[in-house]
N, C-alpha and C positions, 0 to 999 in steps of 0.2 A: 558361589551360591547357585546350587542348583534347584531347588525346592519348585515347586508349583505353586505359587499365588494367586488368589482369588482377585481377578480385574474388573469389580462391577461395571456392565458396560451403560446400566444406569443406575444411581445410586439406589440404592432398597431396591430395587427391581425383582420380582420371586424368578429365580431362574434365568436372570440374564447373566449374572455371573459366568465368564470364563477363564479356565485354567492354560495361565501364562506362565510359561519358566525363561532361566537369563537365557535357555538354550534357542527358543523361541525367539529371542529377540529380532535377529537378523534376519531373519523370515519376515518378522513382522513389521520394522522398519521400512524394509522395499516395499511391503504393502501397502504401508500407509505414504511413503513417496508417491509411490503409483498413482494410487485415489487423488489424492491432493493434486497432484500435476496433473490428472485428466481435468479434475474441476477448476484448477487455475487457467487452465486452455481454454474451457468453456465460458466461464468468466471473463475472460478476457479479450472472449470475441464479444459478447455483451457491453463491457464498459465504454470501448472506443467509439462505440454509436453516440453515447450519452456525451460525449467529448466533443465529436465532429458537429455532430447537428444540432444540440442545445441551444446553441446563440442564433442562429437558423429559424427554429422553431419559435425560439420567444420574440425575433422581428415579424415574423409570420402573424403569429396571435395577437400580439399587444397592438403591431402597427407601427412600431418604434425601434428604431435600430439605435438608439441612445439606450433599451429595457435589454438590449440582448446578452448584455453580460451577467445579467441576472440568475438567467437560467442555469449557466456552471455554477454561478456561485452558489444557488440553492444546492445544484450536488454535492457541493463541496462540505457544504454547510449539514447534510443529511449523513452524509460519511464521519462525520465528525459528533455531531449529537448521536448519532448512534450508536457508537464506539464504545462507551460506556452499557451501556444496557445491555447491549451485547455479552461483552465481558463478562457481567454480572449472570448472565443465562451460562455460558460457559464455565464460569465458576462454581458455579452450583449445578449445572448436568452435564455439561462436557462440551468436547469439540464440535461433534455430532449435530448434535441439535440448536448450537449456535450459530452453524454456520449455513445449515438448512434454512434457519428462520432467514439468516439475513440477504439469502437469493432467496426467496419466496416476497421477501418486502421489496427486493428490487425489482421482483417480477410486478407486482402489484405495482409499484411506482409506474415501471413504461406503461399500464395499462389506463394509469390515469392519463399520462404524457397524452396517448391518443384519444383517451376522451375527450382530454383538454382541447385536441388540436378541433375535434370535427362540433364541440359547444362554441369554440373560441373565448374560451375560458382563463387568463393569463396566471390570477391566482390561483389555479386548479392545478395547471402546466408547471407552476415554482411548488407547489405540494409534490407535484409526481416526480419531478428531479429530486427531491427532496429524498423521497422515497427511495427511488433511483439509485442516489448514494450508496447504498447498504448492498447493494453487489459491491464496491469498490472493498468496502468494509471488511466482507468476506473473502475477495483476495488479498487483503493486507493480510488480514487474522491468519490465512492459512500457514502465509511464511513460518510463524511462533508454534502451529499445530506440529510444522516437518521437527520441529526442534525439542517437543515432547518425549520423544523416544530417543533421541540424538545423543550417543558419547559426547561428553562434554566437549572432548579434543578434537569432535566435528561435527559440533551445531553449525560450524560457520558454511561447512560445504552443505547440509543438512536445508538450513532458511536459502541460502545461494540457488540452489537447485529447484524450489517452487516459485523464487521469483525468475527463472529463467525461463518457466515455463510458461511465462506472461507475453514472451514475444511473439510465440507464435499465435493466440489470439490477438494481441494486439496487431500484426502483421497483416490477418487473416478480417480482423473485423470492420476496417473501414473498405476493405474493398468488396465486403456482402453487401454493403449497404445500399448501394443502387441496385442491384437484382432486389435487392428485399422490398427497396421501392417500388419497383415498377409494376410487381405484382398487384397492388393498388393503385394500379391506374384506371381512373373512371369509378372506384367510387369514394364513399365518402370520406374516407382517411386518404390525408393528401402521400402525396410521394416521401416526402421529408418526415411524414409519421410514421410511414409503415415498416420502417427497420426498426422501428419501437415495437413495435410486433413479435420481430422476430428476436429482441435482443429478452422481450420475457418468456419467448417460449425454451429460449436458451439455458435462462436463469434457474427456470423449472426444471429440465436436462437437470443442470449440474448441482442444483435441489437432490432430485433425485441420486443421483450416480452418488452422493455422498450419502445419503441417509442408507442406502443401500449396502452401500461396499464399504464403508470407514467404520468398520469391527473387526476386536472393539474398539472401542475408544480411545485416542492416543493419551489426552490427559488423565482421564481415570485411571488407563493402566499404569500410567507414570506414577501418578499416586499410590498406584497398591504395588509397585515395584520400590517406593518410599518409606518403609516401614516405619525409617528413624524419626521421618517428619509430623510434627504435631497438626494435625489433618482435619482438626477443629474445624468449624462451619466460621468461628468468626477468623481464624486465622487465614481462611479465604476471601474474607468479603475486602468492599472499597477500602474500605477505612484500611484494615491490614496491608492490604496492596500502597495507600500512601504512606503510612507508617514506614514500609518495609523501605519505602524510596529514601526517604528523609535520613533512615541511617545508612545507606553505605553512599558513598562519595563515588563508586564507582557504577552505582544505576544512575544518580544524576547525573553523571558525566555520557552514559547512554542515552537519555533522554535529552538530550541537549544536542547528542549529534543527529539523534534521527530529525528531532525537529527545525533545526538548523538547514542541516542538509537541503532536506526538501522544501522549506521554506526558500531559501537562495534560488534550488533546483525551479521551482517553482514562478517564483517572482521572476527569474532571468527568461525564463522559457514563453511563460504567456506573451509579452513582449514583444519579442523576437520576431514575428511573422509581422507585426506593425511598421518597424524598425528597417527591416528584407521589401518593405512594400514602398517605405520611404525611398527606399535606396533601388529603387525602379527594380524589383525582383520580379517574377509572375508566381502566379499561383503554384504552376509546377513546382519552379524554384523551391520556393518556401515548403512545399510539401518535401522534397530531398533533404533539406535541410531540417526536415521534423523528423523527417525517419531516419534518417542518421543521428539524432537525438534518443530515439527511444530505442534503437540499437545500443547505444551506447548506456541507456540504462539498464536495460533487460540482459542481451547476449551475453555479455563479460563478466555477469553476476558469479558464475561460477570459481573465474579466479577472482573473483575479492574473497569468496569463501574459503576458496585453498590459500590465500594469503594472511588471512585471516584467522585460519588453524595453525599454519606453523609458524608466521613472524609476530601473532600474538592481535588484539583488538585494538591495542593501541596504538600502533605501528601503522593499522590499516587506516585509522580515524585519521589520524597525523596526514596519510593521503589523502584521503577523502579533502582535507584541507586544502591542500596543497595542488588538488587535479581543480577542485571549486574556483581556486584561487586564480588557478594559469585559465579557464575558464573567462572569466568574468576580467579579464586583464584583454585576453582576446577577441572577446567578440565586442567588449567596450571600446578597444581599439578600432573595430574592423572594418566603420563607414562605409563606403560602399565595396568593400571586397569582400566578396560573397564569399568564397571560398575560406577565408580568414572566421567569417560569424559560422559557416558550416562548421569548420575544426571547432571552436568555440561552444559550439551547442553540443557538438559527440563528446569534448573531454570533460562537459557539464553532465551529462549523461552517466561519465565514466566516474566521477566525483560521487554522485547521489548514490547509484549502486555501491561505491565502497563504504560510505557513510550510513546506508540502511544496511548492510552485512553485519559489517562490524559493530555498529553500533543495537541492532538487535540481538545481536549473538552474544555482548556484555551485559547488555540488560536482563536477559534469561540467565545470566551466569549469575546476577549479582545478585540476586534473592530470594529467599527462602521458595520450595518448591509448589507449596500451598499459597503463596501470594501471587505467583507468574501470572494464571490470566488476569486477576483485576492489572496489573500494572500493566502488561501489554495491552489491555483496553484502554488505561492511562496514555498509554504514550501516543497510541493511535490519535485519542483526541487532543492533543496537544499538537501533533504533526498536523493535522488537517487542518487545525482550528487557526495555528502560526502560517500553513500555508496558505488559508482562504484572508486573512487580514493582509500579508506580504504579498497575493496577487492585487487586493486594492489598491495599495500603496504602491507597486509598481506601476498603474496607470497614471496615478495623481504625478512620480518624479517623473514618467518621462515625461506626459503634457505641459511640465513646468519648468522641467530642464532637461532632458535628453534621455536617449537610450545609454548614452556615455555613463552616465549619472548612477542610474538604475545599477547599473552594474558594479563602481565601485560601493556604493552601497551594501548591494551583493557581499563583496568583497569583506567590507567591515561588520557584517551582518556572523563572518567565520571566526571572530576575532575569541568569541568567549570558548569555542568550541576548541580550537585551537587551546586557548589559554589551558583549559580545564585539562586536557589530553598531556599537555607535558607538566604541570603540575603534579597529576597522577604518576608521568613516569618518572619523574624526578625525587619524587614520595612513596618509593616502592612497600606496598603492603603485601601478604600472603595472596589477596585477590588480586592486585593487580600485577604483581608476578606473574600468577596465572593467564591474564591478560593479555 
């Protein structure tokens, strides 16, 4: 197919229309890598502020160090109601303009964060996390954007490849955040506000670098590189996007791992620096032990996606169980051997990256091409929403019976996810052949 295609880069647009050929394609793939990885880097120096100092600032404002788990859970909770609306922006105008809004609302959230902090304002401060969220949103989303243009046979290196490029803001952004402080020092935005500062003017940056440079569009052109697909307005909305889950056995079996995954991921991890404090750690400690954590979900991303392309989605879920499992077997064991909950946290790490590879890379396989962004807006809120209920519940088992506890929980928490994966491959269909 060599023809030229018309790629509206907005729909009805007079003249935004550009002429794409297959010949084009590989040009355009790196291009749209490129973009995506700049603004996942920029993003990802942004979110890790919202991480660190959240509980920080909501002891600060409220006065209460019993309120400070609040304030992540409102991000969590903001990442996750927004998920869908998103989507639905996305659906109906593109990549583009979805993932702009959703770092401009994250920018707008840190700016209430700092209002909040110099009114002392608490419900202001759980609004602007809230807000807040919708950067996290837009580096989830982008992973499903690198996978728009991707050969099937390597979406998986394709999503792999933008979540790797989370580590280096993530890396990068809690250690701005004291210089970013101090620059407000003496006046009236305290130290602990003012990386709220800098994390929207960030969000703005990588607003910008995408509305700018991600043309055209990587969904629309997929779409108009789609001919065969019935491209209907309703065969894109929610409703289609849940319809389209309900029939294949092989997106619910996607959506089950990402949500899972990261739920376990999740529930085991908050914990863990409680658990490292019990067991006389210092703050250093438990810091090495978090960034060996987030190494091990980010840096390695790359081979879940080449394992991922050649030994098939399912093969890689089956790990993802299985790395989850030895996981939460470790660092449940690991009482005060630090060294033991460290390993424990990196192959928790190494679990969740395989588990969102693979498990994104089937669920973009498993659906008609006009339903992919509702459903990937789907699954987002489904991850976020499973993972903000599983960080609750993680505090209630251990204050009531242990770090031990939490973890096989953990454990049994993999059990459907597991189940579902070799069911599939036990019950080989044409898709999950492909798989």
């Amino acid at each position: 197919m060599t023809n030229a295609l018309d790629a509206p880069d907005t729909p009805g647009g007079p003249g935004a229309a550009v002429s794409v050929t297959v010949a084009d394609l590989p040009r355009l793939r790196r291009r749209t890598s490129a973009v995506l990885i700049a603004g996942q880097i920029l993003g990802g120096l942004g979110v890790p502020i919202g991480i660190a100092l959240a509980p920080v600032l909501a002891t600060e404002v409220s006065g209460s160090e019993s309120l400070s788990g609040l304030a992540p859970t409102a991000s969590v909770t903001g990442t996750a109601l927004l998920s869908l609306p998103l989507a639905a922006l996305m659906t109906a105008r593109g990549r583009r303009p979805g993932l702009v809004v959703a770092y401009l609302i994250g920018a707008f959230g840190a700016g209430l964060v700092v209002l909040a902090t110099v009114v002392g304002s608490f419900p202001l401060l759980l609004l602007g996390m809230a807000c807040f969220g919708a950067g996290s949103s837009a580096n989830l989303q982008a992973r499903f954007a690198a996978a728009d243009l991707a050969e099937p046979d390597r979406r998986g290196r394709a999503i792999s490849t933008v979540i790797w490029a989370t580590t280096i803001g993530s890396v990068l952004g809690p250690n701005v955040a004291a210089p970013a402080g101090r620059v407000f020092r003496g006046t009236a935005v305290s130290e602990t506000a003012g990386p709220f500062v800098w994390a929207a003017g960030i969000f703005v940056l990588a607003a910008l670098v995408v509305a700018v440079l991600l043309r055209p569009d990587p969904l629309l052109t997929a779409r108009a590189l789609a001919p065969g697909e019935n491209q209907e307005a309703g065969n894109r909305s929610l409703r289609a996007g849940l319809a389209a889950v309900r029939a294949s056995p092989m997106a619910r079996l996607a959506l089950v791992t990402v949500a899972v995954s990261h739920t376990a991921m999740v529930s085991i991890m908050v914990m863990t620096p409680v658990d490292l404090g019990h067991h006389g750690a210092d703050l250093q400690l438990i810091g090495l032990v978090i960034s060996g954590h987030i190494a091990g979900m980010y840096a390695f991303s790359p081979v879940m996606g080449r394992l991922a392309d050649r030994f098939g989605r399912l093969s890689v879920i089956g790990l993802a169980a299985g790395l989850l499992a030895c996981a939460a077997l470790l660092a449940g064991t690991a009482g005060a051997a630090h060294g033991r909950t460290a390993a424990g946290l990196f192959v928790l790490g190494l679990g969740w990256s395989a588990g969102m590879v693979a498990g994104s890379a089937l669920l973009t396989d498993s659906v008609p091409q006009p339903a992919r962004a509702a459903v990937q807006g789907l699954s987002d809120l489904v991850m976020n929403a499973s993972a903000g209920v599983g960080g609750v519940v993680a505090g209630v088992i251990v204050s009531q019976a242990g770090y031990g506890w939490l973890n096989l929980a953990g454990a049994c928490l993999l059990l459907p996810m597991a189940g579902l994966a070799l069911r599939r491959s036990l019950r080989p269909t044409p898709q999950s052949r492909q798989a």
